[in-house]
BALOBA-1460 file (C-alpha; in Angstrom, 3 decimals):
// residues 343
<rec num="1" residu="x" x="-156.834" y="87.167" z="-52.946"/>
<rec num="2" residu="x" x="-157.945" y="85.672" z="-49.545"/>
<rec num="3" residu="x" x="-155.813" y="83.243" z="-47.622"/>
<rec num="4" residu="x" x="-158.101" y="80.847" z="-47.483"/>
<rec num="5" residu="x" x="-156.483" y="79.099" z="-44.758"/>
<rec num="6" residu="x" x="-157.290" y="75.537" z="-43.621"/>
<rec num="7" residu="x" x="-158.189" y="74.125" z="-40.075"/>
<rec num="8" residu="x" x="-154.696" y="72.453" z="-39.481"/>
<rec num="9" residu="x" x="-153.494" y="75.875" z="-40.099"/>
<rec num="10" residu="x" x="-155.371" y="77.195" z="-37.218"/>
<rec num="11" residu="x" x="-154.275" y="74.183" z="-34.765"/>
<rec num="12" residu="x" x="-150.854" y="74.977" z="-35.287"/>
<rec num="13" residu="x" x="-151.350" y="78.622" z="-34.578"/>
<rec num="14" residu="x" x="-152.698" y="77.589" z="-31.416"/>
<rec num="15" residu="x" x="-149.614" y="75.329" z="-30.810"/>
<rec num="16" residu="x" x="-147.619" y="78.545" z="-31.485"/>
<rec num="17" residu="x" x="-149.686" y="80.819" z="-28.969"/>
<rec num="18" residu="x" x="-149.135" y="78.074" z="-26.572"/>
<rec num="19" residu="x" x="-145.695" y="77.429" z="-27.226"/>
<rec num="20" residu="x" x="-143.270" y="78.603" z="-24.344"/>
<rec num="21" residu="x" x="-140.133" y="77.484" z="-25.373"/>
<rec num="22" residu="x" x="-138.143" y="78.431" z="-28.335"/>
<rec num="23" residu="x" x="-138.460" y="74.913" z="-30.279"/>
<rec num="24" residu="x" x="-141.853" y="74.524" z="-30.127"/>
<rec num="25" residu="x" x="-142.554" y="77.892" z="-31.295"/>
<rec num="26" residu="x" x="-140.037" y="77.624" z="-34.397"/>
<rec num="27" residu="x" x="-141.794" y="74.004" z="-34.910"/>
<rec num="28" residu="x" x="-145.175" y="75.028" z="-34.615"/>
<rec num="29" residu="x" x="-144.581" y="77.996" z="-37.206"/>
<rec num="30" residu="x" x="-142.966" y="75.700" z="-39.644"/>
<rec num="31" residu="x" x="-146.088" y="73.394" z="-39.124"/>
<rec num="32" residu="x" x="-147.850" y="76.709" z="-40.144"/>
<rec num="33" residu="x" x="-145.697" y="77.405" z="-43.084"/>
<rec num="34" residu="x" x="-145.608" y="74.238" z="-44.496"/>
<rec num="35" residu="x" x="-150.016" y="73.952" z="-44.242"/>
<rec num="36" residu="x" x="-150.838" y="77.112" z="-45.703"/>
<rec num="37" residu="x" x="-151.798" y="76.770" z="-49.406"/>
<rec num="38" residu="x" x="-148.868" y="78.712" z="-51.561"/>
<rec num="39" residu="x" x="-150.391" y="81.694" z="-52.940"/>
<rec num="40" residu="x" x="-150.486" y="85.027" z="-53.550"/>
<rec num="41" residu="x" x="-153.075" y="85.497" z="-50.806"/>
<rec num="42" residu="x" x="-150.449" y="84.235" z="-48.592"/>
<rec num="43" residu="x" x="-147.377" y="85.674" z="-49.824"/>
<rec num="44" residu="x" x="-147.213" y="88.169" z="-47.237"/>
<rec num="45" residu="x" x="-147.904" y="85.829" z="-44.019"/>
<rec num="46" residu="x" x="-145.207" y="83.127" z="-45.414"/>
<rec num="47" residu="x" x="-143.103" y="86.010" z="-45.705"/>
<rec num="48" residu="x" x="-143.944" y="87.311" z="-41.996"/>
<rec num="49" residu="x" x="-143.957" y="83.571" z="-40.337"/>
<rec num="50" residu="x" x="-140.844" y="83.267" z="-42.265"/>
<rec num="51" residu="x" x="-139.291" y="86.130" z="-40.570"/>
<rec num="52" residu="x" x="-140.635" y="85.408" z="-36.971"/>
<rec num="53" residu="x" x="-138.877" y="81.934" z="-37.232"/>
<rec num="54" residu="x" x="-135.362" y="83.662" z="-37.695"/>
<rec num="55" residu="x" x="-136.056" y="86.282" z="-34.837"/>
<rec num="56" residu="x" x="-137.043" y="83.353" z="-32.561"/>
<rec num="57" residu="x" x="-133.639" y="81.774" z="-33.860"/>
<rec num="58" residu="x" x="-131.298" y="85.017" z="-33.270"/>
<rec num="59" residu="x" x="-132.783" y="85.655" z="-29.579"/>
<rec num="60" residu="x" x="-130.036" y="84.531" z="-26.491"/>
<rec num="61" residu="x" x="-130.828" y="81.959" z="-23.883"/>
<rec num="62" residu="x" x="-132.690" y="82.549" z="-21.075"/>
<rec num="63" residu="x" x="-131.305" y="83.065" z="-18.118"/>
<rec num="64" residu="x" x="-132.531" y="79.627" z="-16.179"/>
<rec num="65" residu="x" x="-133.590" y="77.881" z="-19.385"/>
<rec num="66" residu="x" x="-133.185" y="74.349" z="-20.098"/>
<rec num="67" residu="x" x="-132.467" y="74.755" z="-23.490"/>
<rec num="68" residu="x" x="-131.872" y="77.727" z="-26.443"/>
<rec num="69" residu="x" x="-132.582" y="76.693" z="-29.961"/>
<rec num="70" residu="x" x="-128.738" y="76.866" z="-30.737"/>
<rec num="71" residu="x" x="-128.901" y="74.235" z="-33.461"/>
<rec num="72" residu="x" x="-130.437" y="73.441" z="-36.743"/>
<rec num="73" residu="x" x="-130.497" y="71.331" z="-39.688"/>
<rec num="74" residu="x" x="-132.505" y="72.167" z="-42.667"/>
<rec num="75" residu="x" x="-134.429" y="69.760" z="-43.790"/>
<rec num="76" residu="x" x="-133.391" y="67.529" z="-46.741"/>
<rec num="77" residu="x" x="-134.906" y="64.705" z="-48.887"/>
<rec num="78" residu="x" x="-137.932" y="62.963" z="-47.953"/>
<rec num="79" residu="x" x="-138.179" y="63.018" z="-43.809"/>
<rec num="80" residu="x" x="-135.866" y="63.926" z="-41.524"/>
<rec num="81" residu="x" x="-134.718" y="60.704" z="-38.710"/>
<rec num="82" residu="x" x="-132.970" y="62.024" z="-35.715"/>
<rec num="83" residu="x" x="-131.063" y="59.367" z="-33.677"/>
<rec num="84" residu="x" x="-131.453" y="59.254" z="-30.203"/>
<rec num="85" residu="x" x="-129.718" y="56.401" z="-27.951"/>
<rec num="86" residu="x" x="-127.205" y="56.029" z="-24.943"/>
<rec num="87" residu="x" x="-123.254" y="56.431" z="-25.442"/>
<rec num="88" residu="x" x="-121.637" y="53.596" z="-27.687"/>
<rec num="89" residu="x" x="-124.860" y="52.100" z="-29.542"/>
<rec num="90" residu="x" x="-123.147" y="52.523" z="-32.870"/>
<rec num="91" residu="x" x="-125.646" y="55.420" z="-34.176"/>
<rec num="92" residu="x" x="-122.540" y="57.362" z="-35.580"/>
<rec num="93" residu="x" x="-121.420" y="53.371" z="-37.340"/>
<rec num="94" residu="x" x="-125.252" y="53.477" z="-38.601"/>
<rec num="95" residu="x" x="-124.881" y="57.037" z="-40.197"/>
<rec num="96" residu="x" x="-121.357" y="56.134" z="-41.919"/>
<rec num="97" residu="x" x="-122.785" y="52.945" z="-43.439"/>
<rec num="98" residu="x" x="-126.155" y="54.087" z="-44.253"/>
<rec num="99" residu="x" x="-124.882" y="57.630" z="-45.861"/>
<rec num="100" residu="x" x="-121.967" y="59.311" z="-47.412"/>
<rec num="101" residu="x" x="-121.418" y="61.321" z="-43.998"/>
<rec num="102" residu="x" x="-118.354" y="60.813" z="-42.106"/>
<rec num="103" residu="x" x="-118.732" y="61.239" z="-38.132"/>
<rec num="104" residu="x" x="-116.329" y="59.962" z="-35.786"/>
<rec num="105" residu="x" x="-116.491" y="56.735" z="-34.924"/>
<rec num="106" residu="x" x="-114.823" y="55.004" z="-31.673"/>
<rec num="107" residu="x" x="-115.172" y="52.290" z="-29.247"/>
<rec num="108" residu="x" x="-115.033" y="55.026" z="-26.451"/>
<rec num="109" residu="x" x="-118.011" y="57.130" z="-25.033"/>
<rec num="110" residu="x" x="-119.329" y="60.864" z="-26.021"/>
<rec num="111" residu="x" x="-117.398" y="60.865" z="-29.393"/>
<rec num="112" residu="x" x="-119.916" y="62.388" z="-30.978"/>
<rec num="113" residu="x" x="-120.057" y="66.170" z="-29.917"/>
<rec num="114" residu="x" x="-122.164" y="68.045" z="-32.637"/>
<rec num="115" residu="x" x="-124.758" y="66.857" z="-34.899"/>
<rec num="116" residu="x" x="-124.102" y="65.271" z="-38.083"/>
<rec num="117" residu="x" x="-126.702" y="64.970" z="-41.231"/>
<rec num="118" residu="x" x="-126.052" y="62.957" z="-43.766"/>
<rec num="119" residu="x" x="-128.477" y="61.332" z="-46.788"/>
<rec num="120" residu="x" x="-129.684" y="58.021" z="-46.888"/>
<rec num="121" residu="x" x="-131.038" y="56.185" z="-50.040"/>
<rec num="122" residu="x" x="-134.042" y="54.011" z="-50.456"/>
<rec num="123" residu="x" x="-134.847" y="53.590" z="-53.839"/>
<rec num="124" residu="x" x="-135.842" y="56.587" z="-55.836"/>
<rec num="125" residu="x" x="-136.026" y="58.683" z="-52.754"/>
<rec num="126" residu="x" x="-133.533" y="59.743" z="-49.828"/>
<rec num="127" residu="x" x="-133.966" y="60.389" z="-46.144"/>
<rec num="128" residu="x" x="-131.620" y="62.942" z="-43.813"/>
<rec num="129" residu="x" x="-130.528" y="61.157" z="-40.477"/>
<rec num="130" residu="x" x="-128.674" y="63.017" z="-38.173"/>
<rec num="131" residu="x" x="-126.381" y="61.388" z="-35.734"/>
<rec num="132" residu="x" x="-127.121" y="63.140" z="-32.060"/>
<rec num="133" residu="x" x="-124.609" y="63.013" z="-29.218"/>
<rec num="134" residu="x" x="-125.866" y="60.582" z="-26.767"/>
<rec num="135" residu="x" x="-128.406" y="60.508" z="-24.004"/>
<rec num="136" residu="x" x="-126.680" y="59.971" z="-20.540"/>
<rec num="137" residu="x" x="-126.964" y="61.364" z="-16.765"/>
<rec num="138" residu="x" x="-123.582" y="61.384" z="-16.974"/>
<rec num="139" residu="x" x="-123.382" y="64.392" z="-19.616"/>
<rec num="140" residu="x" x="-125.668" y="65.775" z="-22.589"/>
<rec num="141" residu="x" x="-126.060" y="68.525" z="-24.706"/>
<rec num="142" residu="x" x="-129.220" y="70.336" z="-23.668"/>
<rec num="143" residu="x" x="-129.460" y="71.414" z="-27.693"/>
<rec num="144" residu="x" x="-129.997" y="67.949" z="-28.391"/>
<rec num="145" residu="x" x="-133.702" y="68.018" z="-27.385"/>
<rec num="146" residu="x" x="-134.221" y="70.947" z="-29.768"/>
<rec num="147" residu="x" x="-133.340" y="68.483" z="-32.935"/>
<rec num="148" residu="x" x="-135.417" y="65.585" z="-31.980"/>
<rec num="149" residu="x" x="-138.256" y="67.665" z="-31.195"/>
<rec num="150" residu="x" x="-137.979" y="69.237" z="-34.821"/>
<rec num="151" residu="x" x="-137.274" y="65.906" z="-36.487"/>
<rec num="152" residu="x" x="-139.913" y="63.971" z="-38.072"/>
<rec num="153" residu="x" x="-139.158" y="60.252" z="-37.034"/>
<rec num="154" residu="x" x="-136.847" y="59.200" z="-34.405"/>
<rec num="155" residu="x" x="-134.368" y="55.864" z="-34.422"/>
<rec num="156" residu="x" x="-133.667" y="55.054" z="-30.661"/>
<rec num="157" residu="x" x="-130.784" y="53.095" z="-31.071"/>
<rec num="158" residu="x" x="-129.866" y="50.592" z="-28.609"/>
<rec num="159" residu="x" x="-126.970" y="47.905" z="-27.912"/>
<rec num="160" residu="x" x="-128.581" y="44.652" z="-29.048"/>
<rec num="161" residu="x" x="-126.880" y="43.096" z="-26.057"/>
<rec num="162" residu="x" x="-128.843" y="45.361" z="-23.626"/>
<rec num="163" residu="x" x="-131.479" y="46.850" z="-25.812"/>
<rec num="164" residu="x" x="-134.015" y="46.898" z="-22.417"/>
<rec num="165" residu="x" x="-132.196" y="48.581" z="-19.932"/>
<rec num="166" residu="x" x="-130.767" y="51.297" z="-22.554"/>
<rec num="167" residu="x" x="-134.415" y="51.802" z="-23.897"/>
<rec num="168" residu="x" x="-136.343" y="52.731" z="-20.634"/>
<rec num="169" residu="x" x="-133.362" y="54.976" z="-19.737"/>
<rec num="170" residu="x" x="-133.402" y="57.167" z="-23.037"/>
<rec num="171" residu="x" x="-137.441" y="56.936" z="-22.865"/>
<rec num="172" residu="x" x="-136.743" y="58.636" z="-19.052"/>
<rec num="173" residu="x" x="-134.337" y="60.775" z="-20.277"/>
<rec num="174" residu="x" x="-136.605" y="61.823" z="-23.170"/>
<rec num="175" residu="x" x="-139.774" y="62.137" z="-20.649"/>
<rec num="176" residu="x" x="-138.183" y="64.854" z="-18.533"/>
<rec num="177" residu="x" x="-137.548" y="67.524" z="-21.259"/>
<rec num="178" residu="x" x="-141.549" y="67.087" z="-22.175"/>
<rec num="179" residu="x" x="-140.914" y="64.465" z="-25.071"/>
<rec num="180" residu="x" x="-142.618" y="61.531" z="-25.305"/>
<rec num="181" residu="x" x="-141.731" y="58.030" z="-27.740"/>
<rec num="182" residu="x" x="-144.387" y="55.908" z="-29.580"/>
<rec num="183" residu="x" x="-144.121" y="53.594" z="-31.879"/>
<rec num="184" residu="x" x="-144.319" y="54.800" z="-35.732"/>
<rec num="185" residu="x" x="-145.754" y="52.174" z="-38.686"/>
<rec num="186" residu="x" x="-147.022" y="48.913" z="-38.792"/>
<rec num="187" residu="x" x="-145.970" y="46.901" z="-35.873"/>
<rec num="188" residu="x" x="-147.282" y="43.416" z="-37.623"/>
<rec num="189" residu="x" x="-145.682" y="41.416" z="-40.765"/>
<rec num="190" residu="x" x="-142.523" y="41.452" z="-42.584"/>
<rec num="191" residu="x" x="-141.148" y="45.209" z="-42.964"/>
<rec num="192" residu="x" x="-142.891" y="45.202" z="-46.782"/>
<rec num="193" residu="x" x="-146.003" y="43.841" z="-46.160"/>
<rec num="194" residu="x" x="-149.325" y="45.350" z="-45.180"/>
<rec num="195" residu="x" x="-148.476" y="49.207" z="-47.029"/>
<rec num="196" residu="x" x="-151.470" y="50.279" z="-49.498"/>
<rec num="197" residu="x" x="-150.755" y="53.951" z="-49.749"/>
<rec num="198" residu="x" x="-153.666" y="54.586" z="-47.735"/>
<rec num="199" residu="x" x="-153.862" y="57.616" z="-44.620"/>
<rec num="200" residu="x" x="-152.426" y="56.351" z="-41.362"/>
<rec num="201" residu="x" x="-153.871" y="57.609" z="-38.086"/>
<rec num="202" residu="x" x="-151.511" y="60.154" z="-36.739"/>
<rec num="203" residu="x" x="-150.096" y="58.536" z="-33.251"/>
<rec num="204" residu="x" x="-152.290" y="60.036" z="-30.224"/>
<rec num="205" residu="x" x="-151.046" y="61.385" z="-27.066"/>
<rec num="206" residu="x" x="-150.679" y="58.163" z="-24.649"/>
<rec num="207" residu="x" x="-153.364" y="58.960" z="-21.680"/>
<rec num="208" residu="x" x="-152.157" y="61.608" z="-19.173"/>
<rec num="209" residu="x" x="-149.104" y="63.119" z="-22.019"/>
<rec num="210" residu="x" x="-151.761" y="65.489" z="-23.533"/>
<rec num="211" residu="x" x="-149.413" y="68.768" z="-23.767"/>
<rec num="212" residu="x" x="-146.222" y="66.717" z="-24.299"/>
<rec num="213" residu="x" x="-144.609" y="66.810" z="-27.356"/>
<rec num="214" residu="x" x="-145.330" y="63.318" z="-29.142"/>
<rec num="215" residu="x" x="-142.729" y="61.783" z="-31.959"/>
<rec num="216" residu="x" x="-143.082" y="58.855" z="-33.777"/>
<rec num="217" residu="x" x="-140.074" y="56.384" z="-33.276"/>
<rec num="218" residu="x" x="-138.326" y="53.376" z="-34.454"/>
<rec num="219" residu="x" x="-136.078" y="51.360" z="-32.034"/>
<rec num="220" residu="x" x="-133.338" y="50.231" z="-33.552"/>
<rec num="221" residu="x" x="-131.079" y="47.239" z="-32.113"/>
<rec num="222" residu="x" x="-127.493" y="47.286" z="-33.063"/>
<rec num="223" residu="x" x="-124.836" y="44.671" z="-33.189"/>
<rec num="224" residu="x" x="-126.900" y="41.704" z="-34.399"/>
<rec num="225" residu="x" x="-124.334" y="39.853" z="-35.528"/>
<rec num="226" residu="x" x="-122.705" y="39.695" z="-31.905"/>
<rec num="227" residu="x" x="-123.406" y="36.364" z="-29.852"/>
<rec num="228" residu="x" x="-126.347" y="36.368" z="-27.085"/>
<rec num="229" residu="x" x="-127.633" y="39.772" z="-29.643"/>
<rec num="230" residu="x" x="-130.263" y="37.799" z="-31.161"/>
<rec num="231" residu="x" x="-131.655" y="36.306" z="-28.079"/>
<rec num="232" residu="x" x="-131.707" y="39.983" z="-26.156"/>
<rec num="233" residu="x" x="-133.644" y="41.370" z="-28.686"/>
<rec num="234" residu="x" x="-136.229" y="38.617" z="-29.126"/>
<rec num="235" residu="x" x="-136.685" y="39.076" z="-25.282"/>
<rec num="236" residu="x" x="-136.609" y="42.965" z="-25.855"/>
<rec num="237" residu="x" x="-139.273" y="42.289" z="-28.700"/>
<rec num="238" residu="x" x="-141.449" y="39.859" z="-26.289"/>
<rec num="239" residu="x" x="-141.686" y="42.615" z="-23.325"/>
<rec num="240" residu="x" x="-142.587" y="45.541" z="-25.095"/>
<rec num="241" residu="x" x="-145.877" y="47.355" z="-25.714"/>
<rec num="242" residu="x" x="-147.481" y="45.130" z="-28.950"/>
<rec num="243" residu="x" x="-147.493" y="47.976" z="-31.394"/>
<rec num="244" residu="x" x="-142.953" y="48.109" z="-30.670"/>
<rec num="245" residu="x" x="-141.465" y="46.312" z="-33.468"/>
<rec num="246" residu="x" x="-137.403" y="46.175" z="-33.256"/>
<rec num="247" residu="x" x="-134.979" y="46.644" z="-36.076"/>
<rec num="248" residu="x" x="-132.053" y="44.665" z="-35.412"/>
<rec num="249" residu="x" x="-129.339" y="45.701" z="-37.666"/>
<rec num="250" residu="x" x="-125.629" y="45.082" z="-38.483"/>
<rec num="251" residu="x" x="-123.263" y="47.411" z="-40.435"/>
<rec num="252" residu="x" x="-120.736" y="44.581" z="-40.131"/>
<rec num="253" residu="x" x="-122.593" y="41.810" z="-42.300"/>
<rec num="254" residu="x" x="-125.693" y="43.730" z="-43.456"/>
<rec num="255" residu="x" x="-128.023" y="42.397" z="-41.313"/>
<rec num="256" residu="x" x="-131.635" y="44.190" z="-41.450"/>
<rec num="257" residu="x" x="-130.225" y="47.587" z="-43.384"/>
<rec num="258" residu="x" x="-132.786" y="47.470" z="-46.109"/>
<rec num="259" residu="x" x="-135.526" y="46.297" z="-44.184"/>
<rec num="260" residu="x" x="-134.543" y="49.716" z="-41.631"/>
<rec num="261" residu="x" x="-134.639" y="51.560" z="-45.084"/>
<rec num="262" residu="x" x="-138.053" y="50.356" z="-45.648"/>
<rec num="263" residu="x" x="-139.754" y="50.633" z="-41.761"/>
<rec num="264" residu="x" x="-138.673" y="54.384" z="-41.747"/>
<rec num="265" residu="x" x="-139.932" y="54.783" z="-45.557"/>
<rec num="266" residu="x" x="-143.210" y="53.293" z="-43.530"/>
<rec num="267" residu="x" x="-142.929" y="55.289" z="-40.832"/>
<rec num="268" residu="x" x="-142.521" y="58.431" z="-42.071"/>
<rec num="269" residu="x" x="-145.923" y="57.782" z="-43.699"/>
<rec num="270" residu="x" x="-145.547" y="59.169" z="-47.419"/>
<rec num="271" residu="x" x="-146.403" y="58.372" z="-50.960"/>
<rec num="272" residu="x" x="-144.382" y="58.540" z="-53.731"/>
<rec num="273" residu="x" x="-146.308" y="60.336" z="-56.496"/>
<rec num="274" residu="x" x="-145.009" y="60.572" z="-60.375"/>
<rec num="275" residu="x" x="-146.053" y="63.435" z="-62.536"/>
<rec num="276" residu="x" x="-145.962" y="63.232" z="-66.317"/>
<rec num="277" residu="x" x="-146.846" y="65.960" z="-69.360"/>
<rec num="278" residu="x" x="-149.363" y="65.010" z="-72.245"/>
<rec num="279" residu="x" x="-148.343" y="62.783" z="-74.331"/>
<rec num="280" residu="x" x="-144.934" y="61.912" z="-72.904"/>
<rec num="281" residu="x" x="-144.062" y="59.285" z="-70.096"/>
<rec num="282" residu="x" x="-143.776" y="59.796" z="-66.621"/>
<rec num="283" residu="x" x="-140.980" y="60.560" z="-64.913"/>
<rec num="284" residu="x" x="-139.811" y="58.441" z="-63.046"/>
<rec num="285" residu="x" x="-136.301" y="59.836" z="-61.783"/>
<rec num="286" residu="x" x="-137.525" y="62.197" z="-58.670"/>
<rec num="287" residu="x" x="-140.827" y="61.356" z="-57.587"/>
<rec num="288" residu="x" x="-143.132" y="64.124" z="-55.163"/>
<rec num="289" residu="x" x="-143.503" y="62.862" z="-51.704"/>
<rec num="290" residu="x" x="-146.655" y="63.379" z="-49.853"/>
<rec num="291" residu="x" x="-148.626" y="62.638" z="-46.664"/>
<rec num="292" residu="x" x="-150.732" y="59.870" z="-46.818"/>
<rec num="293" residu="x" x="-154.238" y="60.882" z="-47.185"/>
<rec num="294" residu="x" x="-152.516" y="63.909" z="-50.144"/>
<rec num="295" residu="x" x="-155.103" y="64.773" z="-52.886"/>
<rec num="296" residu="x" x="-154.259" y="65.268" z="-56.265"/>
<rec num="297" residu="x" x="-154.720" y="69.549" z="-55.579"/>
<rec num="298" residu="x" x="-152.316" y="69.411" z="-52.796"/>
<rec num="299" residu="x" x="-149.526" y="67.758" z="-55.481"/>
<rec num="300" residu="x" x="-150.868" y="71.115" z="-57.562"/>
<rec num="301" residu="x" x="-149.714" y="73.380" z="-55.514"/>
<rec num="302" residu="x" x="-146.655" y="71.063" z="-54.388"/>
<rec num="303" residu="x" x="-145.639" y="71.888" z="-58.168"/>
<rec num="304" residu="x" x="-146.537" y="75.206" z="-58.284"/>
<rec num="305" residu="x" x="-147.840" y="77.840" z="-55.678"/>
<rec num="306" residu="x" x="-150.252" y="78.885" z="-59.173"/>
<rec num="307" residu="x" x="-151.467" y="75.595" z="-60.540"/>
<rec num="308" residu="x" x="-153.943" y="74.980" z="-57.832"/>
<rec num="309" residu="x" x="-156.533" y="77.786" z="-58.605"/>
<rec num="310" residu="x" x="-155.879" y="77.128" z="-62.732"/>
<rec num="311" residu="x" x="-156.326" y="73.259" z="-62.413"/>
<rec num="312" residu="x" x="-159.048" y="72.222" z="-64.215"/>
<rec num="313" residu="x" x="-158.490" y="68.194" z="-63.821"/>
<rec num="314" residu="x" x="-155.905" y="65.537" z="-63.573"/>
<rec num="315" residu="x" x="-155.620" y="62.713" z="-65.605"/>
<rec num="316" residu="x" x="-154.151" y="59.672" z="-63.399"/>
<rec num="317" residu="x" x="-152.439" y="56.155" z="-63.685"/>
<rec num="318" residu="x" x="-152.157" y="53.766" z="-60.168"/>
<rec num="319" residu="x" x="-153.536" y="50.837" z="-58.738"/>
<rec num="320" residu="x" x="-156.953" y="52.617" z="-56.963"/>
<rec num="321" residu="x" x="-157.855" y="54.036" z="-61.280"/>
<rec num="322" residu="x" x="-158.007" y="52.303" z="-64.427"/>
<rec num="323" residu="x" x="-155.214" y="53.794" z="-66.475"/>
<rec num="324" residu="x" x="-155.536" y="57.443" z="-67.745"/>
<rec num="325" residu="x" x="-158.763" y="58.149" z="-65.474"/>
<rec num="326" residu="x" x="-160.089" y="62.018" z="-65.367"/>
<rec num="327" residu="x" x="-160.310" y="62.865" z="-61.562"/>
<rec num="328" residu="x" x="-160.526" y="66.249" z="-59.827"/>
<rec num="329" residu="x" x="-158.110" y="68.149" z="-57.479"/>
<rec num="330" residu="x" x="-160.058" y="66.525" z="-54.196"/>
<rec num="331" residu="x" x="-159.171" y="62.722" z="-55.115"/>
<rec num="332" residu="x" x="-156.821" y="60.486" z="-53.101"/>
<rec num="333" residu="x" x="-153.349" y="60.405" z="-53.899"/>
<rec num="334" residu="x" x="-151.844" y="56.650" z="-53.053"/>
<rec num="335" residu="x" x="-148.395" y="55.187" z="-53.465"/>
<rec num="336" residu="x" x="-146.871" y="55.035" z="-57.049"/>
<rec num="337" residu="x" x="-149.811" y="57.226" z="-58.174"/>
<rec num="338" residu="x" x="-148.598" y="58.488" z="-61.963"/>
<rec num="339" residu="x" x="-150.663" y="62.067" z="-62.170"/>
<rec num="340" residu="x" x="-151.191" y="64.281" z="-65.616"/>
<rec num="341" residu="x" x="-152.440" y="67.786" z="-64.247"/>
<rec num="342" residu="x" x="-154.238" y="69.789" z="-66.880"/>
<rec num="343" residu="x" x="-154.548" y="73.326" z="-66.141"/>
C-alpha cells in the first residue's frame, strides 16, 4: 500500500534535514509522525521515525553545545502549555491551583528546579502545563529551552506589578537560544467571544526571524488582586503590539482563571468533535480534538488507522449542517461537530 504522504509531511522533513540541534530534530520528526496518515503503507516509516526519535534522545551532549535534549514530557490531554517567566511570578502557584500537581511553592527565587506537568480542566477536555524553572541571567537550566520549543502554547508569566520590564527580559532571554514569542488567539473581545470553529492562520515568522523557531504565546499577569496590579497591567496592555492581549489572573480570589482556561482552549486552536454509532446518541463524555481546518477523514483515521480507506460517508449534526446531513470524508470539521462515520 503506498504512503501516500501529504505536503506538510514533506515540510517537516525538510525542517528535519535542516535541523542542527537535537530539539528541533526530535520536534520536526514528531511533526512528521503525527502528519502522516496511519496506515499500513506507513507502518514501517512510523516505526523507523519512531526509532530515530529515541536514538536522537539516547545520544550525549556535545562537547560546546548549548543545550542536550535531557528532558521530556509526553504529551497529555488536549495541548501541551509550557510556562516560561522570570523567578517569583507565581507560575509554580498557577500550576497548583489550576491542576492536581504539587510543585514547590515559595516566596524565594529558583525554587523550582525540574519540570513539573500537571492536568488542567476546561470543560470536557484537559490541557498539560508544565511549570519551567525560571528565565534569569542570573542562572537557568539550558534544558529548559528544549521544553518550550517542544510545547505547543506558551504562558509567559509575569508579576502584575512589573509585567513590562519582566516581559522584554524573558522575550531577550528567549531570542538568544533562536526562539521567538507571538501572540496566539484572538487579541479582540471578551475571552468567549468571536470563536466559530473555523481554521486560524498559523502565526508567521515576524520579518527578519525566518529560521527561528516561532511559538504561539499567552502572557499571563499574576497577582491581580495586589494594589497598583491592575493599573500596571492596563499600562502593560496599552504599550504592547495590538494583537498582545494580557491575562491577569489571581489564585488568591479567582480572578481571570476561567477566562485563562478559555484563551489557551483558543489558542491552542482546536475543535472539539463528538462521534456517535447508528442509532444511539452521541457521546458526549471524551470528545476528539482537532486542528481547526480538520475534515471529517482526518477524525477517520483519528479513530482508526483503517477507517479512512473503508469510509464510505459520514452522517453529521453541528451548527454549519442541518441535523443528520450525509457529507464525505473532505468536509469541514467545526467546533461541537456531532459525526456518524459509516464505513
Amino acid at each position: 500500500m503506498p504512503a501516500n504522504l501529504p505536503p506538510d509531511y514533506h515540510k517537516a522533513e525538510a525542517k528535519f534535514r535542516a535541523a542542527r540541534e537535537p530539539a528541533e530534530k526530535i520536534e520536526a520528526l514528531e511533526e512528521m509522525l503525527r502528519i502522516m496518515p496511519k496506515h499500513k503503507g506507513t507502518d514501517h516509516l512510523q516505526a523507523d521515525l519512531r526509532a530515530r526519535i529515541a536514538k536522537i534522545r539516547k545520544q550525549p551532549a556535545r562537547k560546546g553545545s548549548r543545550s542536550a535534549f535531557t528532558h521530556y514530557i509526553p504529551r497529555e490531554g488536549a495541548g501541551q502549555v509550557a510556562l516560561v517567566g522570570p523567578p517569583n511570578t507565581g507560575k509554580s502557584s498557577l500550576v497548583a491551583a489550576l491542576t492536581h500537581a504539587s510543585p514547590e511553592v515559595a516566596d524565594y527565587p529558583f525554587t523550582t528546579r525540574e519540570a513539573t506537568p500537571g492536568m488542567m480542566p476546561f470543560e470536557d477536555i484537559s490541557f498539560q502545563l508544565v511549570d519551567l524553572p525560571p528565565l534569569s541571567r542570573e542562572h537557568m537550566e539550558a534544558w529548559v529551552f528544549d521544553l518550550v520549543r517542544y510545547a505547543d502554547l506558551l504562558w509567559l508569566v509575569m508579576d502584575g506589578l512589573d509585567p513590562l520590564g519582566e516581559l522584554e527580559t524573558v522575550r531577550e532571554i528567549l531570542g538568544e537560544r533562536g526562539i521567538v514569542a507571538v501572540p496566539a488567539g484572538p487579541a479582540a473581545g471578551a475571552a468567549g467571544e468571536g470563536f466559530s470553529g473555523m481554521p486560524a492562520a498559523s502565526p508567521s515568522p515576524p520579518a527578519g526571524f525566518e529560521g527561528r523557531t516561532i511559538k504561539k504565546a499567552l502572557l499571563v499577569a499574576t497577582g491581580a488582586d495586589r494594589p497598583g496590579a491592575t493599573g500596571e497591567i492596563e499600562a502593560l496592555d496599552d504599550l504592547l503590539e495590538h494583537r498582545w492581549t494580557v491575562v491577569p489572573v489571581s489564585v488568591v480570589t479567582g480572578e481571570g482563571v476561567e477566562a485563562l482556561r478559555r484563551r489557551t482552549f483558543q489558542a491552542l486552536e482546536i475543535v472539539r468533535v463528538y462521534t456517535k454509532q447508528p442509532g444511539k446518541p452521541a457521546d458526549r463524555r471524551a470528545p476528539y480534538t482537532l486542528p481547526r481546518g480538520a475534515k471529517v477523514g482526518d477524525l477517520a483515521e483519528r479513530i482508526h488507522k483503517d477507517l479512512l480507506s473503508t469510509m464510505k460517508f459520514a452522517r453529521i449534526w453541528g451548527a454549519g449542517t442541518f441535523d443528520g446531513q450525509t457529507v464525505q470524508k473532505d468536509h469541514l470539521l467545526l467546533e461541537g461537530d456531532v459525526v456518524e462515520i459509516h464505513a
